[in-house]
N, C-alpha and C positions, 0 to 999 in steps of 0.2 A: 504494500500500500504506500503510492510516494502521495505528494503533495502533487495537485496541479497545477500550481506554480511552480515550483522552481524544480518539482524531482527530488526533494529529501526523504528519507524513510519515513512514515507515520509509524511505524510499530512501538511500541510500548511508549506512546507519547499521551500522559495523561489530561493535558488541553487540549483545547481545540481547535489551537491556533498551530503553524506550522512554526517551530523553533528556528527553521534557516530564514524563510520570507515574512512571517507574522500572516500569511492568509489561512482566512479560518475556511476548519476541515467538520467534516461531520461524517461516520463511519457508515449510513444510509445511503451517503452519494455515492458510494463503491459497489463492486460486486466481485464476491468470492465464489471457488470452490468448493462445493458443498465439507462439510468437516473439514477442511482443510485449516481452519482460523479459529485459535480461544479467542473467547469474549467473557473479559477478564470482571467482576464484579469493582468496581474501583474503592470497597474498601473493606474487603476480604481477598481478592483475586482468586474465587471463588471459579472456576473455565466453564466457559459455556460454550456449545458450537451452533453453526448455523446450519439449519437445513432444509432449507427455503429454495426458491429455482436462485434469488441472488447471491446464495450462500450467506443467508441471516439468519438470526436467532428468529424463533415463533414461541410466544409473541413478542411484541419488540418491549413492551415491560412487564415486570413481575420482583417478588421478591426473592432476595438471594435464599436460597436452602440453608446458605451455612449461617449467615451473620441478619440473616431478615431484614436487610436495608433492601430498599427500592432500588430498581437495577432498569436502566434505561437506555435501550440502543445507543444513543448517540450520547452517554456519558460514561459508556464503558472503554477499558481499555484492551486494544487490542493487540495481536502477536500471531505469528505464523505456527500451526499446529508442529506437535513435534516429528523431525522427519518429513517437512515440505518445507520447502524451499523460499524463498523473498519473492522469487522472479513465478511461483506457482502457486500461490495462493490464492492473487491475486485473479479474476475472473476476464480475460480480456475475449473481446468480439472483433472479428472482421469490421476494421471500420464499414467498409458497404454493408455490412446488415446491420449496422446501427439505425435504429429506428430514431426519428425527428430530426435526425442531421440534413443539411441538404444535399443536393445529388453531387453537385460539384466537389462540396468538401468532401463525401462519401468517395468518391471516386480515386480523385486525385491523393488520399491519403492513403487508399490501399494500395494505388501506386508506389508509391513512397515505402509504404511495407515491404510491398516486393522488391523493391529496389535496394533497400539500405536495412529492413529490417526482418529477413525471412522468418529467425529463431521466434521473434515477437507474432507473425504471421503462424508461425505451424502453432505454437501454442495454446493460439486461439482457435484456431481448426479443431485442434486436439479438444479444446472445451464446448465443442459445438457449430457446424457450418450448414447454411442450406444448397443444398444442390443447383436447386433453381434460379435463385439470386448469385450463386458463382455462374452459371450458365448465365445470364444478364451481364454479368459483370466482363465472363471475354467477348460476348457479343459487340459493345461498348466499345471496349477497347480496339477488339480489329477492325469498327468500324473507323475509331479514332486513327489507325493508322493506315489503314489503306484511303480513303474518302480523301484526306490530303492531298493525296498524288493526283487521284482520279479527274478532284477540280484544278489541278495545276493542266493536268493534260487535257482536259476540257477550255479550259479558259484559253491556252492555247493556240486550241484547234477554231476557238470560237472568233478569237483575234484575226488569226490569221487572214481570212480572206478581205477581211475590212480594212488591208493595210494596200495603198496603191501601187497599180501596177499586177496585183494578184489576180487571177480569174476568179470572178464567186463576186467579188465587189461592185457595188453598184447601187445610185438612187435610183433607178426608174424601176417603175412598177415590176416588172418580169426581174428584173436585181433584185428585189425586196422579195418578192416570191420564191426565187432558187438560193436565196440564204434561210429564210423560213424555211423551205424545205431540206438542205441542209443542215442546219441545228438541229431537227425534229433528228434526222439518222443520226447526226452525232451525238445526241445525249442517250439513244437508245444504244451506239457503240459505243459507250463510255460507263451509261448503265450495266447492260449487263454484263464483261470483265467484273466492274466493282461487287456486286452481288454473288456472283458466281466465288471471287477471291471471298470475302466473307464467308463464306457457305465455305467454302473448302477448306479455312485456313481453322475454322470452328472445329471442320469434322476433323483434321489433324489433331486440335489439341483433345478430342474426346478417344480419338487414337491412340496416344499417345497414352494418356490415364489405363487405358483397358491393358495395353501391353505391362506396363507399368505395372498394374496390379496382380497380372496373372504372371510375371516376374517374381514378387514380392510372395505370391502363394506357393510358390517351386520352393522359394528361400525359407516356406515354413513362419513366415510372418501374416496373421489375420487381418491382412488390411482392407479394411471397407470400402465399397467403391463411393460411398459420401464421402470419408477422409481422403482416399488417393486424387481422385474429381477436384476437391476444393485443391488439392493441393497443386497439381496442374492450372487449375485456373488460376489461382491467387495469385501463383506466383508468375503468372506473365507479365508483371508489372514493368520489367524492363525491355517488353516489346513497345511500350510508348516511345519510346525513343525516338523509334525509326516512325513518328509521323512526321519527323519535317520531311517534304517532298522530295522526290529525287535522293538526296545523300544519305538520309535513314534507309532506304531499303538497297540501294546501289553500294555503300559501303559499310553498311555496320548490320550487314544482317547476320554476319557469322560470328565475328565477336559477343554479339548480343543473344546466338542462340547457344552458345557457351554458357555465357554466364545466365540463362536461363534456365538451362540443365543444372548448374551449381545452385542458384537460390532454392531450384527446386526439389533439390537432394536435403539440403540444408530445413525445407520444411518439412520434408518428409520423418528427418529426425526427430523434431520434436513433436511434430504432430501423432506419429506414430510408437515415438520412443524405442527407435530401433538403433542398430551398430550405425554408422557412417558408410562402410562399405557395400553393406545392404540396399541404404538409401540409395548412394551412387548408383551402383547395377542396376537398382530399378529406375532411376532417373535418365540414364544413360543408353537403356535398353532400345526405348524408341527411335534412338539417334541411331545408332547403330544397327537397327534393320532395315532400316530406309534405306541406308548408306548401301550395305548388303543388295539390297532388292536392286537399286540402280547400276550397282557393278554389272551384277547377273545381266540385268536388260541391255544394257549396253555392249556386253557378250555375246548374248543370244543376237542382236543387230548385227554384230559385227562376223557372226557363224551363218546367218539368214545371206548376209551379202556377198560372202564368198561364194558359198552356194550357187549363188543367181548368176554373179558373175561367171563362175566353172560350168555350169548349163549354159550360157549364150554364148562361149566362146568357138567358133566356128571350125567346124572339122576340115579337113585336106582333101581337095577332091580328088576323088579315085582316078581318073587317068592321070593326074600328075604325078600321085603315087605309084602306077603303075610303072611311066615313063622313067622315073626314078631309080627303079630296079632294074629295066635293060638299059639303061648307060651302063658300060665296061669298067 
């Protein structure tokens, strides 16, 4: 439990106020781990736990058993139960399924998980994720980075002929007619590429999750396809990247699906509480059959065109051959 101001511990702090910043705390704004946290009687230190969906005492007052003093949620003092940890007691949520935030800060902060904070992301996976809302979440996102390009290459195409000198330009009636017409095909060539990329870039990362999981069940680890899912999803947070046009997808796609693969190893750890090399294999697996598949294909093309080529190469005709054998 820190402060949210500044990130100091709350734990055994019997005011209200935070000791590093002075902003006042009350143990109700939080949410815990179900038992994970005494909730200490403040003058008996008499434990009590929470078992509540926030990880709070029921009810929030009562008298203490031991010393019969009134004992009041937000006047008790609290402490991480014995055997869990600072960083686990504490209750945290997917920013994007925080409910009342808005969309923007929802979004743009799970990015930020992804990107800078995966351990704090698996986590929270670990305490609870919805499927559905991670599906929104990469939908979002690819759209975030593909759409970028899509209207650079739109906008583009759409200048273009309005620049002198170009065929397509023109005020007169029949000009204004074959650009209308015009634009109408190019936003329908421009649409569907962009929808088609969404659609496939989606069914990739649901790809991706299923190999992952049925990796992770050879490896003898129970992983759920809610937790593996969120964990693929959540963590594509540093494919934003590549929405600036052109130079996010043209040079930083590989680097970026690198450390995609890493953040995503990285949640899978704590979300699942498994080895590190575990996480990796199943992180890594998906990359590595793709990679596989395309070898093959590219084999297979390159065994098809021999082929073709060795069939249409044209045989010797017979009387030259024959003439060949009576020369002396």
């Amino acid at each position: 439990m820190r402060c949210k101001g500044c990130g100091y511990s709350l734990w055994n702090v019997p005011g209200r106020n935070c000791p590093e910043c002075g902003r006042g705390f009350l143990p109700s704004e939080f949410e815990f781990r179900a038992n994970a946290v005494e909730f200490c009687c403040p003058g008996c230190m008499q434990q009590y736990y929470g078992t509540d969906r926030s990880g709070l005492p029921e009810p929030r007052s009562f008298a203490c058993v031991r010393c019969g003093a009134a004992c009041d949620l937000d006047a008790m003092v609290l402490r991480p139960a014995p055997g869990t940890g600072d960083a686990d007691a504490e209750l945290r949520r997917v920013p994007w399924e925080e409910d009342g935030k808005g969309f923007v800060r929802r979004f743009f902060r799970t990015v930020g998980w992804g990107i800078a904070r995966p351990s704090d992301l698996g986590r929270s996976i670990r305490a609870g994720s919805d499927p559905r809302r991670a599906a929104a979440f990469v939908a979002w996102l690819i759209g975030l980075v593909i759409v970028p390009t899509g209207a650079v290459i739109l906008a583009f195409i759409l200048i273009l002929p309005l620049i002198p000198g170009i065929s397509g330009a023109g005020s007169t009636r029949t000009g204004g007619a074959a650009y209308r017409q015009e634009l109408l095909s190019v936003l329908g060539g421009v649409a569907v590429p962009v929808i088609l990329g969404v659609a496939s870039a989606a069914f990739a990362v649901v790809a991706a999750a299923g190999i992952a999981m049925l990796v992770l069940r050879i490896l003898r680890v129970p992983a759920r396809w809610r937790t593996t899912w969120s964990a693929f999803a959540y963590g594509l947070g540093p494919a934003a990247i590549m929405a600036v046009p052109y130079f996010g997808p043209a040079c930083l796609s590989f680097p970026l699906s690198v450390w995609y693969l890493v953040v995503v190893a990285i949640v899978l750890v704590h979300a699942l509480g498994i080895p590190g090399w575990k996480a990796a294999c199943a992180a890594a697996a998906p990359a590595v059959l793709a990679v596989a598949l395309m070898v093959a294909s590219i084999l297979v093309g390159i065994g098809f065109s021999s082929r073709a080529a060795s069939s249409t190469t044209p045989a010797a005709p017979a009387g030259a051959a024959a003439s060949q054998e009576d020369d002396p």
